[in-house]
C-alpha positions in Angstrom: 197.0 235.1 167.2 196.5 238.9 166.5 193.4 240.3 166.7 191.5 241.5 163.7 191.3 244.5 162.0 188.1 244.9 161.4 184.7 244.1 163.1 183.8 242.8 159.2 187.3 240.8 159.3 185.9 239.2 162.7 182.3 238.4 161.6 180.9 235.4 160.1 178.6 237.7 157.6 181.6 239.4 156.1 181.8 237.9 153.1 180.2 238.2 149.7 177.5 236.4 149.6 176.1 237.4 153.0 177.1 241.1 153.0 174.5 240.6 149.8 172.1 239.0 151.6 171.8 241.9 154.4 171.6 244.4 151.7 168.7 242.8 149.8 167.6 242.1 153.5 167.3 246.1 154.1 166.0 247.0 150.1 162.9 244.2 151.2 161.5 246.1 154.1 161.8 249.4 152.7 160.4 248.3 149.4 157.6 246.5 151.1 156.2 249.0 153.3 156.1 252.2 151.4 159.8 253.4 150.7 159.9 255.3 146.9 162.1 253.2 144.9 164.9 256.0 144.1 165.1 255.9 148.0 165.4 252.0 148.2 168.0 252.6 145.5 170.0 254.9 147.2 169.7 253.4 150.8 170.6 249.5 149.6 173.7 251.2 147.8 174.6 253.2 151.1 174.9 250.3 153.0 177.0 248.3 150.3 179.5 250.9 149.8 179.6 250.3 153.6 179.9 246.4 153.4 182.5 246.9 150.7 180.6 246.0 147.7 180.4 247.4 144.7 176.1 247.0 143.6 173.4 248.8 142.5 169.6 247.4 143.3 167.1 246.8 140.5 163.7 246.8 141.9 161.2 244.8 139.4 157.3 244.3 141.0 158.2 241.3 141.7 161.3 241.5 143.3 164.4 242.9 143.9 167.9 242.2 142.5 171.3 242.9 143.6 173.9 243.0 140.5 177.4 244.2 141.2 179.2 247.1 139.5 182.3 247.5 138.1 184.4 250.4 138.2 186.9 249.1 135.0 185.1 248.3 132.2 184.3 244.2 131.4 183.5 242.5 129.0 181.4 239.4 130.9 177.6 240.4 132.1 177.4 241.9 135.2 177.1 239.6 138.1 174.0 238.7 140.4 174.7 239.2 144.1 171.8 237.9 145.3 167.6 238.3 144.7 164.5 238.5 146.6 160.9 238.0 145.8 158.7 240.8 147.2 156.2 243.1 146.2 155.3 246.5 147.5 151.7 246.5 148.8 152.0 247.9 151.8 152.8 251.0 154.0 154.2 251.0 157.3 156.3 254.0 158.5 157.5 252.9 161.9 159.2 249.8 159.6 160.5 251.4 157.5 162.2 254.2 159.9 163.7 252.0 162.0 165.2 250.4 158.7 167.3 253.7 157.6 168.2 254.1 161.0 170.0 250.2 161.1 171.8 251.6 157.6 172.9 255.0 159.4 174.1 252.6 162.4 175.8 250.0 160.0 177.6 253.1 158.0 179.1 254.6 161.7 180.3 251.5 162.8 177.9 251.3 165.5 176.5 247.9 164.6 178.0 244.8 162.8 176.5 243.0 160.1 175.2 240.5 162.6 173.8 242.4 164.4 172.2 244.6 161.8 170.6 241.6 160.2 168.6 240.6 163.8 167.6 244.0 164.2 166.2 244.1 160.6 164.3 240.8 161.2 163.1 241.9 164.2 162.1 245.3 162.8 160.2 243.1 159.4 158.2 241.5 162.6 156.8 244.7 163.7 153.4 244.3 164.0 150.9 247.6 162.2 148.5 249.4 164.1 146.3 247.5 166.9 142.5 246.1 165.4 141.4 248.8 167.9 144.3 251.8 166.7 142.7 251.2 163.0 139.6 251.3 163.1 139.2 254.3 165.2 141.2 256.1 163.2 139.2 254.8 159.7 136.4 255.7 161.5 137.8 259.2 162.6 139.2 260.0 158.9 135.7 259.0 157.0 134.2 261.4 159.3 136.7 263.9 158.8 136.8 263.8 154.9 132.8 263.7 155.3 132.9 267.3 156.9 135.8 268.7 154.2 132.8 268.0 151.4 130.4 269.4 153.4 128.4 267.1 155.9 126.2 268.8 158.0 124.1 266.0 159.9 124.9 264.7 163.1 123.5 260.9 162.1 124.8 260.9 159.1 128.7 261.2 160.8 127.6 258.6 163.2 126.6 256.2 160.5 130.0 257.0 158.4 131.8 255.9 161.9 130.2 252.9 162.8 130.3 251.9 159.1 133.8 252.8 158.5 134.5 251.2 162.0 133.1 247.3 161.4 134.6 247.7 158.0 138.0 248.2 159.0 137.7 245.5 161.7 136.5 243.0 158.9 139.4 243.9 156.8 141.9 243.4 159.7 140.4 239.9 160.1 140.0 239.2 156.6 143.3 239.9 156.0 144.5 237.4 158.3 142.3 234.7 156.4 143.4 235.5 153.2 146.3 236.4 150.7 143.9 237.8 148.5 144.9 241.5 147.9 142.0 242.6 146.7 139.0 241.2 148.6 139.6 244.0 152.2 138.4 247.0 150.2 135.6 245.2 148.3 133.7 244.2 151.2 134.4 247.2 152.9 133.0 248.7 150.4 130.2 246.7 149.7 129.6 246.9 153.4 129.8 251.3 153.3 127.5 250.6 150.0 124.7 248.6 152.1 124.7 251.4 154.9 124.3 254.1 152.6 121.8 252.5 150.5 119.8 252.4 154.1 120.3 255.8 154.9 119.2 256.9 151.8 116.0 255.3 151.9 115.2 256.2 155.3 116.0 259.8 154.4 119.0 260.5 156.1 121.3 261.0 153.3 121.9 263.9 151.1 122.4 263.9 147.6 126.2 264.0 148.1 125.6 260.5 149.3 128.7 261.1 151.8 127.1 258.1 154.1 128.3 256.0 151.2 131.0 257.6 149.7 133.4 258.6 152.6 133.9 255.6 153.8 135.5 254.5 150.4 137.8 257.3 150.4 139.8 256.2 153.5 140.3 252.8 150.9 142.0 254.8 148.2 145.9 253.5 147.6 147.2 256.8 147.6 150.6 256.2 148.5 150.6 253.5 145.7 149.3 256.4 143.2 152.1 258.6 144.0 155.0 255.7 144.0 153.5 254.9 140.9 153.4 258.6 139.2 157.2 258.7 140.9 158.4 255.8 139.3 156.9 256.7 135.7 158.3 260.2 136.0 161.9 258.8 136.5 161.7 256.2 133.8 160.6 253.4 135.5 157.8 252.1 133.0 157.3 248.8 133.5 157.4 248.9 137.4 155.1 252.2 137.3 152.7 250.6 135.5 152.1 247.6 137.5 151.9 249.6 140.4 149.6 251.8 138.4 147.7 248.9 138.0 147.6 247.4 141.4 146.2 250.4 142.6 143.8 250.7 139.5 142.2 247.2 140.8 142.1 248.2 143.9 139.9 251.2 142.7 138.0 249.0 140.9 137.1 246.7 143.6 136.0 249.9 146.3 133.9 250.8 143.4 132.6 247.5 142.3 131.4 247.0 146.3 130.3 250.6 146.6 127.9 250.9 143.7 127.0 246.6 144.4 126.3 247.8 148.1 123.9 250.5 146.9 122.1 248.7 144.0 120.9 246.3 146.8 118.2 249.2 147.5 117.9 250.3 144.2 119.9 253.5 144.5 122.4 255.0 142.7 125.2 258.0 142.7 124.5 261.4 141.3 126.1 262.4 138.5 127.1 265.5 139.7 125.4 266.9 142.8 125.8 270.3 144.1 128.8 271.2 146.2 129.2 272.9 149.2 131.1 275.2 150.8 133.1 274.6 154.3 134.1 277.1 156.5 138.0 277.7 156.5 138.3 276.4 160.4 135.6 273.5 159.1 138.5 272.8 157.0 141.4 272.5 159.2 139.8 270.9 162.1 138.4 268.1 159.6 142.1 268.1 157.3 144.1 267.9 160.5 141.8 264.8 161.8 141.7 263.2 158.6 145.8 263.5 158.3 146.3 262.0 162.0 144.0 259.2 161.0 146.2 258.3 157.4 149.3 258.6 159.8 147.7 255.7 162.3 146.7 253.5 159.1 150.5 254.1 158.0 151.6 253.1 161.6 153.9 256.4 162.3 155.7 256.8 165.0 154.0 259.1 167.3 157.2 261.9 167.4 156.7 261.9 163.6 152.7 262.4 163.5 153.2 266.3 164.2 155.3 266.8 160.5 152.3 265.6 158.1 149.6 267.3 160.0 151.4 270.7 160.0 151.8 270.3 156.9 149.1 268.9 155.7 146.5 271.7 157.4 148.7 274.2 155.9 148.1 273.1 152.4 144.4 272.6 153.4 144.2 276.5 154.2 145.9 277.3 150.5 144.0 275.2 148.8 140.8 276.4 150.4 142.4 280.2 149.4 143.0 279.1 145.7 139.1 277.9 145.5 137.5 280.6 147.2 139.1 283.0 144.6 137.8 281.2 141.7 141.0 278.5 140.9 139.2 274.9 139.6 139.6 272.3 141.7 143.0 270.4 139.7 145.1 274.2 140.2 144.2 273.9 143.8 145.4 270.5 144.2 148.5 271.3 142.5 149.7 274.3 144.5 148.1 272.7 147.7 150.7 269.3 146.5 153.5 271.5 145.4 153.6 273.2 149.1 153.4 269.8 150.9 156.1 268.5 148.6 158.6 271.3 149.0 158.0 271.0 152.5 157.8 267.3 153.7 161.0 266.6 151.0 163.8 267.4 153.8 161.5 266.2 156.5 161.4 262.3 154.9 164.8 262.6 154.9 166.1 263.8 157.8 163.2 261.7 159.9 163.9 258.4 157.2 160.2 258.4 156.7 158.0 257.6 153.1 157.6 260.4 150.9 154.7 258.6 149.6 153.4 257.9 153.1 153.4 261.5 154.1 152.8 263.1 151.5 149.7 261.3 150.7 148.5 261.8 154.5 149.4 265.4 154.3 146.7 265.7 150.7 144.5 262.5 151.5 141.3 264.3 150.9 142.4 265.4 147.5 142.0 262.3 146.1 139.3 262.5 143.4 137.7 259.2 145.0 134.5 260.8 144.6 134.5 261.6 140.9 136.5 258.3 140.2 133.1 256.5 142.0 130.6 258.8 140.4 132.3 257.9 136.8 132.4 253.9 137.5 128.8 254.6 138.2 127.9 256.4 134.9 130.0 253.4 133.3 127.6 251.2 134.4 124.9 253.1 133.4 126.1 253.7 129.8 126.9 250.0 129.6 122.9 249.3 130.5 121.7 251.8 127.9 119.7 253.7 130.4 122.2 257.2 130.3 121.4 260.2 127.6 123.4 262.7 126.3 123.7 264.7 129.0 123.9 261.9 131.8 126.9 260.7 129.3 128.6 264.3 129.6 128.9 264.3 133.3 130.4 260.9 133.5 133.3 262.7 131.1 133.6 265.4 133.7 133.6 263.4 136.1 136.4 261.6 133.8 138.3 264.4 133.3 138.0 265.8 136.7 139.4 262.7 138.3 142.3 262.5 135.9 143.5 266.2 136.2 143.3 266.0 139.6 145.0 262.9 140.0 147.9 263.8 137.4 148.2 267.7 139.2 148.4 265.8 142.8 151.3 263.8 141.1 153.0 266.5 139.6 152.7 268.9 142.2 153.7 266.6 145.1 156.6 264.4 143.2 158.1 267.2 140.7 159.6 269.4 143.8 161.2 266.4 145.3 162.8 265.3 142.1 164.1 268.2 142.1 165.3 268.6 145.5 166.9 265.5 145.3 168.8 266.3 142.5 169.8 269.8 142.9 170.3 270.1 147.1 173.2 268.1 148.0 172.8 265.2 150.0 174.5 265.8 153.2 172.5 268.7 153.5 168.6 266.9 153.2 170.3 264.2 156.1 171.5 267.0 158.2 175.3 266.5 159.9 174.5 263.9 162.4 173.2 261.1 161.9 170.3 258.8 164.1 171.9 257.1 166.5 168.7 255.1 167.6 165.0 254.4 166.8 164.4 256.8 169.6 166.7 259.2 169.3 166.3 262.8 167.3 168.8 264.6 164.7 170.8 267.1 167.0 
């Protein structure tokens, strides 16, 4: 008998229905841990083309759907390769690396659909950061973000550490009690809320309230925010605005447990207290920290850690340029995101990492999590009847700064790699050569 042709012609997985299954295999752990959906998109067709299939992906919140294409035109509805329930709420980097790289393999001929498909339920197995890994780096990020809005106390960092610290550990455990998406940030948050509420009685808190705050921020979804703002911006409505509203609860619950934690003690957030400033080295010493903690939290392969933070401290610097001279804070964050996206476009690419990922480490503490908690608390106020007039227009400053920021961080981060992937050919944002293995770099 003559040997095959092919090692697709010689495998079991070579037909149809299985080649589909491997795809929607590869689109589920990108989607699931952080890849932007034009990337799932592109990689699950990739790795058809290369398993001889003509399909395109349709990525719902729910799930995703494999539907074949047709190069003639037909009259009968397209057909449905295959689908898979999944949602994307989470983020892990070192997943979703090792992912592209089985596609790159699969598209050389190095590995077999067989094979590919072990790899990729090995790679889904991958476990996050250790308890230990997490929670330092929480700890370490609160701190950090503390400093960029101007902590100056020695006990106040230490509380913002061990508070941030037990919190993370409680989510990690809570997490494997529960399904519940939603419960992690509100008792951490609750739990940041009690602390502060302490410090501020025994005097050890500012009026910035950082002892509370901070340790919120490190709870924001960022990388959900900007998948969100991606998807929307390319059309996506329906699956931009669930995850708009995934991360909008998740909001909601680190502010319900923030301003619940602090009410135990009767206190409250300011309205608007008054900033202050941070030396430019302040800065990137604490942006630099706080970007090496995001990259833990989004388990990143330590030989890609160094790309964020350059990155991210660079921006820093500009946007600590922009507001020195005067800029408001939402033209800072824009030309701070527009940098970092220009920059860390060809790097996700050519390293198969998340845009989203990265680029939210590389601008974490621009996040209006501050104003977002400061309105929810002037909310609560106006709903009990005890704000005035002028306690009623800071809570729509703090509205409007929250939502300028948030919309210029979008903008200024997604816009320059919608147009990078549109305009720079594609060859040329992948490089010549392709990964060869996990640990091997682009020559």
């Amino acid at each position: 008998m003559s040997p095959p042709t092919s090692d697709h012609e010689a495998d079991p997985l070579s037909s149809e229905t299985q080649n589909a299954e491997l795809v929607l295999t590869v689109a589920k752990v990108l989607y699931s841990n952080g890849q932007m959906t034009d990337q799932v998109i592109d990689a699950a067709q990739r790795l058809a083309a290369a398993l001889g299939l003509n399909a395109t992906l349709v990525a719902r919140w729910a799930g995703l759907s494999l539907v074949e294409t047709s190069t003639t035109p037909t009259t009968r509805a397209p057909q449905v390769l295959g689908w898979v329930k999944v949602s994307p709420t989470a983020v892990n980097m070192d997943r979703v690396a090792a992912a592209m790289r089985v596609i790159a393999d699969v598209e050389a001929g190095r590995l077999r659909p067989a094979q590919a498909c072990a790899k990729l339920n090995a790679i889904a197995g991958r476990p996050p950061a250790t308890d230990w890994a997490f929670a330092l780096a929480a700890a370490a990020g609160a701190v950090a973000l503390a400093v960029i809005f101007g902590l100056r106390h020695v006990t106040a960092a230490m509380l913002i550490f061990a508070s941030v610290g037990i919190g993370a550990l409680l989510r990690r455990k809570l997490g494997r009690r529960t399904g519940n998406l939603f419960i992690q940030p509100f008792t951490a948050a609750l739990l940041a809320g009690i602390v502060g509420a302490v410090a501020v009685r025994l005097d050890l808190s500012s009026s910035l309230r950082l002892v509370a705050v901070c340790p919120c921020m490190v709870l924001v979804p960022g990388p959900h925010l900007l998948n969100a703002a991606a998807d929307v911006l390319k059309g996506r409505l329906k699956l931009g605005g669930c995850r708009l509203v995934y991360a909008g609860l998740i909001i909601g619950s680190i502010a319900a447990g923030l301003l619940l934690g602090l009410a135990t003690l009767g206190v409250s957030l300011p309205a608007e207290p008054a900033a202050v400033a941070v030396s430019i080295w302040g800065d990137m010493i604490a942006s630099g920290i706080a970007v090496l903690a995001f990259s833990v939290f989004f388990s990143t392969p330590a030989r890609m850690i160094l790309w964020p933070v350059t990155v991210g401290v660079s921006a820093h610097v500009a946007r600590w340029w922009l507001l020195t001279l005067g800029c408001d804070l939402a033209t800072a964050a824009f030309v701070a995101c527009a940098l970092a996206g220009v920059a860390l476009t060809p790097i996700s690419h050519r390293y198969h990492m998340p845009f989203a990922a990265i680029g939210f480490a590389a601008v974490v503490s621009l996040i209006p999590g501050v104003f977002l908690f400061r309105l929810a608390s002037g909310l609560i106020t106006m709903v009990q009847g005890l704000s005035d007039d002028i306690g009623r227009q800071e809570m729509m400053s703090n509205a409007m700064t929250s939502a300028n920021i948030l919309l210029a961080m979008s903008l200024g981060l997604i816009g320059p790699k919608l147009l990078i992937d549109r305009f720079v050919p594609h060859n040329r944002l992948h490089g010549p050569h392709r990964v060869t293995s996990v640990n091997q770099k682009p020559l």
